[in-house]
TIRO-2110 file (N, C-alpha, C; in Angstrom, 1 decimal):
// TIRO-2110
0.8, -1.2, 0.0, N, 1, A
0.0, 0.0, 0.0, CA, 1, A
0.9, 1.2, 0.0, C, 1, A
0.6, 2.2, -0.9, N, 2, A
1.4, 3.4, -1.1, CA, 2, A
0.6, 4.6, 0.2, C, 2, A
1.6, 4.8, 1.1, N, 3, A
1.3, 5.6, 2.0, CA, 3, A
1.1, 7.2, 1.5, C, 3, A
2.1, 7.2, 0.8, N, 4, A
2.2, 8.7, 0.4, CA, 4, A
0.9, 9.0, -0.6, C, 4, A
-0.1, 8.3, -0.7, N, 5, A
-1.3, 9.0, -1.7, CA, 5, A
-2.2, 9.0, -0.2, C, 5, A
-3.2, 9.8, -0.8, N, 6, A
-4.4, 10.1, 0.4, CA, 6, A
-5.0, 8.3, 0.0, C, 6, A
-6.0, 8.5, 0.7, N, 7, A
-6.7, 6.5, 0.6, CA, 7, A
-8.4, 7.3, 1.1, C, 7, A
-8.8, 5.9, 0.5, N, 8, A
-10.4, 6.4, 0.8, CA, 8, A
-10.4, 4.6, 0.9, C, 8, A
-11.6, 4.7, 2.4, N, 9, A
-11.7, 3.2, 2.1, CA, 9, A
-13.0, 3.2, 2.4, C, 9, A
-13.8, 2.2, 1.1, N, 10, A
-15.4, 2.1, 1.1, CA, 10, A
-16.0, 0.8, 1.3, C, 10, A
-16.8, 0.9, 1.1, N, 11, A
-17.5, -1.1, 1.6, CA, 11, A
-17.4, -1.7, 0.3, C, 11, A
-16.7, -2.5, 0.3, N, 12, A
-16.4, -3.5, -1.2, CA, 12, A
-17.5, -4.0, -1.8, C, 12, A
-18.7, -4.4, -0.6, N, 13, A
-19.5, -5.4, -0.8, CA, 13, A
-20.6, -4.3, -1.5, C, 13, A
-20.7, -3.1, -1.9, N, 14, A
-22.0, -2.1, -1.9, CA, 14, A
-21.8, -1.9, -3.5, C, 14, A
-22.5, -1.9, -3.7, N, 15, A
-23.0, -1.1, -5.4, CA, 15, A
-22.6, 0.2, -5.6, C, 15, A
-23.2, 1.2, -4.6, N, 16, A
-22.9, 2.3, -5.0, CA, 16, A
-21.6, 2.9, -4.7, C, 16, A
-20.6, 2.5, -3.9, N, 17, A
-19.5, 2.5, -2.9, CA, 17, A
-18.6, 2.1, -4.4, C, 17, A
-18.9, 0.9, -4.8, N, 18, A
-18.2, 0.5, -6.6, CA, 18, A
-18.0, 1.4, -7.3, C, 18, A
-19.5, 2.0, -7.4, N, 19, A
-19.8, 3.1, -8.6, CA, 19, A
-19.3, 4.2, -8.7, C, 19, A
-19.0, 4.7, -6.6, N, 20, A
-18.4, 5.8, -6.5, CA, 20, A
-16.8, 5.9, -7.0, C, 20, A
-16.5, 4.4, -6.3, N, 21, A
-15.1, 4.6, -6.9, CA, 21, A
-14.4, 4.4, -8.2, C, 21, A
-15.6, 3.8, -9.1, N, 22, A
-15.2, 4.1, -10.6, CA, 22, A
-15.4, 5.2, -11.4, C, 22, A
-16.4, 5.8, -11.0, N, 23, A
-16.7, 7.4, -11.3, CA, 23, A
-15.4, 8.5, -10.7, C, 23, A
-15.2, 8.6, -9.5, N, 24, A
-13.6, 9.2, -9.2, CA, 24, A
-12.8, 8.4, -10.2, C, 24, A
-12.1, 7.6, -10.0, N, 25, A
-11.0, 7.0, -11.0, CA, 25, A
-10.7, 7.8, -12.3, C, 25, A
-12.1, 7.7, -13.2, N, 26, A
-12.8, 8.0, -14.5, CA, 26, A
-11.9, 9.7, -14.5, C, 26, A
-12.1, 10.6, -13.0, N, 27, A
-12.6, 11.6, -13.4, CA, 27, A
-11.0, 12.4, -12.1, C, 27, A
-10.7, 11.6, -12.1, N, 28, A
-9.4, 12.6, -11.2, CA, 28, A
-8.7, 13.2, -12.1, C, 28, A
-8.3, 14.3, -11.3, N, 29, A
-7.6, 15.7, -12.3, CA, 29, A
-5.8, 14.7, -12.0, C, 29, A
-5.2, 15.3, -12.9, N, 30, A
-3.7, 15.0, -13.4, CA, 30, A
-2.9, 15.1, -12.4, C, 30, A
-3.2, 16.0, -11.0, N, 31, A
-2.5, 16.1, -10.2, CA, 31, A
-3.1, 15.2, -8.6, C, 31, A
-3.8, 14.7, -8.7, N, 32, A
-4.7, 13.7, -7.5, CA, 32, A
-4.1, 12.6, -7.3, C, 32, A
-3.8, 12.4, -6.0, N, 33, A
-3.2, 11.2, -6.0, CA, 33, A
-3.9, 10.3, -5.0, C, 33, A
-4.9, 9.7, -5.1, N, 34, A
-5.7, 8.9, -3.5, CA, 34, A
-6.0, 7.3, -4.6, C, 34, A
-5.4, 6.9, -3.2, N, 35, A
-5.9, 5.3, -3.8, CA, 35, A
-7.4, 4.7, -2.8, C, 35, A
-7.7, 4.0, -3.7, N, 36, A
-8.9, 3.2, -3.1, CA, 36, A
-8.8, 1.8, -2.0, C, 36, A
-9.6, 1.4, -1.4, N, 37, A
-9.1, 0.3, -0.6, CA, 37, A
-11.1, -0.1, -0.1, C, 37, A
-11.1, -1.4, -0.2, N, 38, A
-12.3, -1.8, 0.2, CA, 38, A
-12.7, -1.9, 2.1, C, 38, A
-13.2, -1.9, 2.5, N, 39, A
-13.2, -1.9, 3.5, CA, 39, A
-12.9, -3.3, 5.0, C, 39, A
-13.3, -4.3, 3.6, N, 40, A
-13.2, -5.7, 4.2, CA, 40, A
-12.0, -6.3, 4.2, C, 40, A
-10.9, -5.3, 3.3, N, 41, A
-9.3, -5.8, 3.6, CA, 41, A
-8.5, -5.7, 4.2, C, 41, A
-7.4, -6.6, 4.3, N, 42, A
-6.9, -7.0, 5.7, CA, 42, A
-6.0, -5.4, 6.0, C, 42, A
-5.6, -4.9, 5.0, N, 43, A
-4.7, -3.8, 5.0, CA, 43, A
-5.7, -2.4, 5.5, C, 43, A
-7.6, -2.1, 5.3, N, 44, A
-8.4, -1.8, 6.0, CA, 44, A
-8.6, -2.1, 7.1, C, 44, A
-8.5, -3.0, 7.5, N, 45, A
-8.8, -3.6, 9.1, CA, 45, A
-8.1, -2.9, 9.6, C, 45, A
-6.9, -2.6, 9.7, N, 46, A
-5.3, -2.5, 9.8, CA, 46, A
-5.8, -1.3, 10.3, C, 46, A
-5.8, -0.4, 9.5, N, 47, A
-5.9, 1.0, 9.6, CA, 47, A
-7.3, 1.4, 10.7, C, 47, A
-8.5, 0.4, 10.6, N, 48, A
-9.5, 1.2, 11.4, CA, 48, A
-9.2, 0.6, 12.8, C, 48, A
-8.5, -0.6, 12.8, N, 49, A
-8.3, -0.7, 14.3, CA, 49, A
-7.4, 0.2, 15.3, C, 49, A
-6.7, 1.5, 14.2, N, 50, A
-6.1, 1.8, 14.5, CA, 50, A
-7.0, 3.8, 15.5, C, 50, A
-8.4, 4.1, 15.1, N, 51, A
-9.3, 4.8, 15.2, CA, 51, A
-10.2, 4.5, 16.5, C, 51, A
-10.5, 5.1, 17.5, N, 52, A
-11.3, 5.4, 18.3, CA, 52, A
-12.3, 4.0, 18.1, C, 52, A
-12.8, 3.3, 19.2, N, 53, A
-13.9, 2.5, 19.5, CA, 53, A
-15.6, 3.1, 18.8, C, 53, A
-15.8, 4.2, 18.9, N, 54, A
-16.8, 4.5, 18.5, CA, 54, A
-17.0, 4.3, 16.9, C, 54, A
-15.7, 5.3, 16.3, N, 55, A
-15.1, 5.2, 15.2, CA, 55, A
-14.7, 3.9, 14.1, C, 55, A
-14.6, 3.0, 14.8, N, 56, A
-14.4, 1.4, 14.0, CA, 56, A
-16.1, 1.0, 13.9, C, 56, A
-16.5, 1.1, 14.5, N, 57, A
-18.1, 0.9, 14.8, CA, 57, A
-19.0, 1.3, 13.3, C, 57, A
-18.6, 2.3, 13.1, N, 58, A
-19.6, 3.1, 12.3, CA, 58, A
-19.3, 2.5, 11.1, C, 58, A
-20.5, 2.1, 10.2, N, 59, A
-20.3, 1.6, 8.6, CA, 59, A
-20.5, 3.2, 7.7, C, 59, A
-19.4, 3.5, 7.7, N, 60, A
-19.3, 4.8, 6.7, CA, 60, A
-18.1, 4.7, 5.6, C, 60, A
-18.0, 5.7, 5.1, N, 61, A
-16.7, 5.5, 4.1, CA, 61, A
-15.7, 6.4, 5.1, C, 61, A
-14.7, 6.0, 4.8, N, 62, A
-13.3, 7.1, 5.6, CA, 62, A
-12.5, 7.5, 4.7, C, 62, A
-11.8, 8.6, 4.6, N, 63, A
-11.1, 9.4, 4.2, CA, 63, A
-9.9, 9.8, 4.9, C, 63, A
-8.5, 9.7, 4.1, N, 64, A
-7.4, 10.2, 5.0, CA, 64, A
-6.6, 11.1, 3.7, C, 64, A
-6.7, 12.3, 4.0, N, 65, A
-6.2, 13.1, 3.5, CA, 65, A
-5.3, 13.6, 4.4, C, 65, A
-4.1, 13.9, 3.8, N, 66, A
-3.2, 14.8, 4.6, CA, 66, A
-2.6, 14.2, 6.3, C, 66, A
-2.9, 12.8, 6.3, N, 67, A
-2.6, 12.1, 7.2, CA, 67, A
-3.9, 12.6, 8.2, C, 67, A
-4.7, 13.0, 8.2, N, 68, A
-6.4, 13.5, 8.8, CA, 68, A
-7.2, 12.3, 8.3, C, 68, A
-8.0, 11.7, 9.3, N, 69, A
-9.1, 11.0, 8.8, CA, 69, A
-10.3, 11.7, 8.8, C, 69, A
-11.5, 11.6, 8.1, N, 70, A
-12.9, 12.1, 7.7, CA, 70, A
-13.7, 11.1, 7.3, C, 70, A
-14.6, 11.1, 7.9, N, 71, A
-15.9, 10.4, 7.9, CA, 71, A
-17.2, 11.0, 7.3, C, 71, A
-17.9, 10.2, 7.3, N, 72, A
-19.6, 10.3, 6.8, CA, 72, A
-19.5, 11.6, 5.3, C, 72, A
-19.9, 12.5, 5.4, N, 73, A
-20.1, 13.6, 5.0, CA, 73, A
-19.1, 14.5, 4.7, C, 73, A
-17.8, 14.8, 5.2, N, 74, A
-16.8, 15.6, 5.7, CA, 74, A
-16.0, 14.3, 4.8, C, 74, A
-16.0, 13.5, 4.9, N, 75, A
-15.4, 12.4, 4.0, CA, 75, A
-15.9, 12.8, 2.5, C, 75, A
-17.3, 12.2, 2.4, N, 76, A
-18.0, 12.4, 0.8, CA, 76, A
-17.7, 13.5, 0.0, C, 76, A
-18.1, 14.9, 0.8, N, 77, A
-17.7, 16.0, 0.3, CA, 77, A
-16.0, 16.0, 0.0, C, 77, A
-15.4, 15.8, 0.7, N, 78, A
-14.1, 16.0, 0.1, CA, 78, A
-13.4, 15.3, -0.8, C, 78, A
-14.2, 14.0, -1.2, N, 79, A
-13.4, 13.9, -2.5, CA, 79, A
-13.8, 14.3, -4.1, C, 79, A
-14.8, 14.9, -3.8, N, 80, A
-14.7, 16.2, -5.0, CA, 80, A
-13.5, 16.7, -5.1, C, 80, A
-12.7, 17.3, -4.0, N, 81, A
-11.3, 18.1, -4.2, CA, 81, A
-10.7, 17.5, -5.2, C, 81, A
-10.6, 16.1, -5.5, N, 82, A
-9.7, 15.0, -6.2, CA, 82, A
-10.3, 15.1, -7.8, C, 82, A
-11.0, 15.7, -8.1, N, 83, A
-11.9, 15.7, -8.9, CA, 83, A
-11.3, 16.9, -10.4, C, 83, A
-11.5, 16.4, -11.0, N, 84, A
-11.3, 17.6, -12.0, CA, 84, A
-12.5, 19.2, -11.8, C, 84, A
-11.5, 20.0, -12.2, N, 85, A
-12.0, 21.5, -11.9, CA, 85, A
-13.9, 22.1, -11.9, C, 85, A
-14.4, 21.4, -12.8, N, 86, A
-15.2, 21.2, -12.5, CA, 86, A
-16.3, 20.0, -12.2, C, 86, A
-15.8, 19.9, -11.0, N, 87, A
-16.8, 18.9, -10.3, CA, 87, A
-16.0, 19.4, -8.8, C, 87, A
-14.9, 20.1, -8.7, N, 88, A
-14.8, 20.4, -7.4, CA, 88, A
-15.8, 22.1, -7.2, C, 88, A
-16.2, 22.4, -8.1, N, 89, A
-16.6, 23.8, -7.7, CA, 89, A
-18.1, 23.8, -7.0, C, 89, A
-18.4, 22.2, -7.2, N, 90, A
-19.4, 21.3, -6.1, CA, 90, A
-18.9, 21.7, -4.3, C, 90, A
-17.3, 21.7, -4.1, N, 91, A
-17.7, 21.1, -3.1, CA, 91, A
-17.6, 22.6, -2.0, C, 91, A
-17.1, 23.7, -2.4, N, 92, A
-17.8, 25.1, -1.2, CA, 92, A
-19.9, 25.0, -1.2, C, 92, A
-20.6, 24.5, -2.2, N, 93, A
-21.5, 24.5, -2.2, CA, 93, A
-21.9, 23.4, -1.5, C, 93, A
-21.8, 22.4, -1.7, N, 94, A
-22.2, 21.7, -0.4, CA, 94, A
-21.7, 21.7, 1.2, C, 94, A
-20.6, 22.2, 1.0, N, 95, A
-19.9, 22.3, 2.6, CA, 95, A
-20.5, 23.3, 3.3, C, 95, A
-20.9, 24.3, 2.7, N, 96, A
-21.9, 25.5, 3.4, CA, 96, A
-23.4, 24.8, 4.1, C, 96, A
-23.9, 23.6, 3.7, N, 97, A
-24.9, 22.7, 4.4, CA, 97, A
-24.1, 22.9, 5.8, C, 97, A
-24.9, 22.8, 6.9, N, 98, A
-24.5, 22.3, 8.0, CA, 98, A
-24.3, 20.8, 8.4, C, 98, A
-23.0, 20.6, 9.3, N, 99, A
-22.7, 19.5, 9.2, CA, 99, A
-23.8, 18.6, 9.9, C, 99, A
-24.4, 18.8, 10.9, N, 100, A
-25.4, 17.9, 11.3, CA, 100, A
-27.0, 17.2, 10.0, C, 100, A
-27.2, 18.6, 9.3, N, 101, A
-27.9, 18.3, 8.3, CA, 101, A
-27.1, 17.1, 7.1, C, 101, A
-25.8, 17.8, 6.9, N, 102, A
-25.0, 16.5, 5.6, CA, 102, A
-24.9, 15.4, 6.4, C, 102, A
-24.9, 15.4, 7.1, N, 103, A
-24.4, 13.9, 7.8, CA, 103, A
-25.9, 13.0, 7.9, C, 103, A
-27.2, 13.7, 8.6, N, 104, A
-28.2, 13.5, 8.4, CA, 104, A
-28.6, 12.4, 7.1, C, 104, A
-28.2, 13.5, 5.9, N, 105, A
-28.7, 12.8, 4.5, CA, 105, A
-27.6, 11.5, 4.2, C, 105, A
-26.8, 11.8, 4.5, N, 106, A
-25.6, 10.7, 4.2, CA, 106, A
-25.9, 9.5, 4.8, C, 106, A
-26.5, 9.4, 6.4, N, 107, A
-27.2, 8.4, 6.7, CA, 107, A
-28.2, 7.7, 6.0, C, 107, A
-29.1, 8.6, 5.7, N, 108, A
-30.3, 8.4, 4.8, CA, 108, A
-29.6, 7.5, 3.8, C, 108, A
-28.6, 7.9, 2.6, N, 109, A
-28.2, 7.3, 1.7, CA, 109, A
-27.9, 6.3, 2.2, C, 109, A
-26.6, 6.2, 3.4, N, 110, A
-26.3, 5.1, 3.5, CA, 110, A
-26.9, 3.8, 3.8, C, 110, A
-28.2, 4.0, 4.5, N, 111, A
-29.2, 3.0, 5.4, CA, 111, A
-29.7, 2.5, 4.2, C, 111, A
-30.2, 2.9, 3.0, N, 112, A
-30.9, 2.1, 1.8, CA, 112, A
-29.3, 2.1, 0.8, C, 112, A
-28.4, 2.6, 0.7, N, 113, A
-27.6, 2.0, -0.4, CA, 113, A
-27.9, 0.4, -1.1, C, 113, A
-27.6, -0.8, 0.0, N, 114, A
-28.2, -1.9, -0.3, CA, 114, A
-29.1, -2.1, -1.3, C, 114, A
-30.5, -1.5, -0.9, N, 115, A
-31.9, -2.0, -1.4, CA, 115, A
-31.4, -1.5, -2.6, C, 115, A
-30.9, 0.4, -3.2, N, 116, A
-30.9, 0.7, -4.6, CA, 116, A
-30.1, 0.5, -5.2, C, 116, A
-29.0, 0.0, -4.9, N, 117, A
-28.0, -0.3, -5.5, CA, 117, A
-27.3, -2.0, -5.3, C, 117, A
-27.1, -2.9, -6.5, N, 118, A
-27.1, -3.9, -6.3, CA, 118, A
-25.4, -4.8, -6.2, C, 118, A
-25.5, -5.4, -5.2, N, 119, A
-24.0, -6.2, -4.6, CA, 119, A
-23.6, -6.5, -6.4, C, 119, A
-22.2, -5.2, -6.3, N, 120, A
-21.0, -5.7, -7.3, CA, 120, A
-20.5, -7.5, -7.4, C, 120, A
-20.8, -7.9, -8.6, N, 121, A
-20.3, -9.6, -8.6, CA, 121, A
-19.1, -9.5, -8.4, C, 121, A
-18.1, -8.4, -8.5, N, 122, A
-16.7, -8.3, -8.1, CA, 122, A
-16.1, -6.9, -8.0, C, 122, A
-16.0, -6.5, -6.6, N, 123, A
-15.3, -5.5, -6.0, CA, 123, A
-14.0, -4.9, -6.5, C, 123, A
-14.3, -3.6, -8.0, N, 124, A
-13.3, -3.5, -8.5, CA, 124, A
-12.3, -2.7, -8.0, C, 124, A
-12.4, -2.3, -6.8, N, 125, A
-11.4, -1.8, -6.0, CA, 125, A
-10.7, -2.4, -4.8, C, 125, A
-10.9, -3.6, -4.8, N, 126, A
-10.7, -4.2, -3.5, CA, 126, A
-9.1, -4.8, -3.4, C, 126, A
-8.4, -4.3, -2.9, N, 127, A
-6.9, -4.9, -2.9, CA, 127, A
-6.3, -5.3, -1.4, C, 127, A
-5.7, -6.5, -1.0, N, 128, A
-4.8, -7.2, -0.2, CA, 128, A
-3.8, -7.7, -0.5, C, 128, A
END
């Protein structure tokens, strides 16, 4: 695992979690460097056990930028940054949401992900 890129690690097993990270891939600007990592890998484990009790708990995506980790919302939004120029000009417009309200909806998504989105037959991000 290359330390020196930011890492985003999502639930391997999720449809939409897939989609997100083929859609980034698709769409990173020339200077972004974040790698992907599924969440059910051993090199994931690794890293959440390394996070607060509360924090291992939560089924969210995580984000470590800058050697900072980011969760739920504060996570989602910021990988627009990684994004080509326009698709980051998304992300001052959503971050002005209050963070109790983004996180709110981010639950919402994440509680039905499952039902609308259907288990990838193979996790194209998933590496050990």
């Amino acid at each position: 695992m290359n330390y020196q890129k930011d890492l985003l690690i999502l639930d391997g097993d999720c449809g939409l979690c897939n989609r997100i990270a083929t859609f980034m891939d698709k769409r990173l600007s020339l200077n972004s460097s974040i790698s992907f990592l599924a969440r059910e890998s051993i090199e994931a484990k690794k890293i959440i056990k390394t996070f607060s009790k509360s924090d291992q708990m939560v089924d969210t995506v995580f984000l470590r930028k800058n050697k900072i980790f980011y969760i739920r919302s504060a996570a989602a939004i910021r990988c627009l940054l990684y994004l080509k120029w326009y698709w980051k000009i998304f992300f001052p417009i959503l971050w002005i949401i209050p963070l109790p309200l983004r996180d709110l909806i981010y639950k919402v998504i994440a509680t039905y992900r499952h039902k609308f989105f259907e288990k990838p037959k193979v996790c194209t991000f998933k590496v050990d």
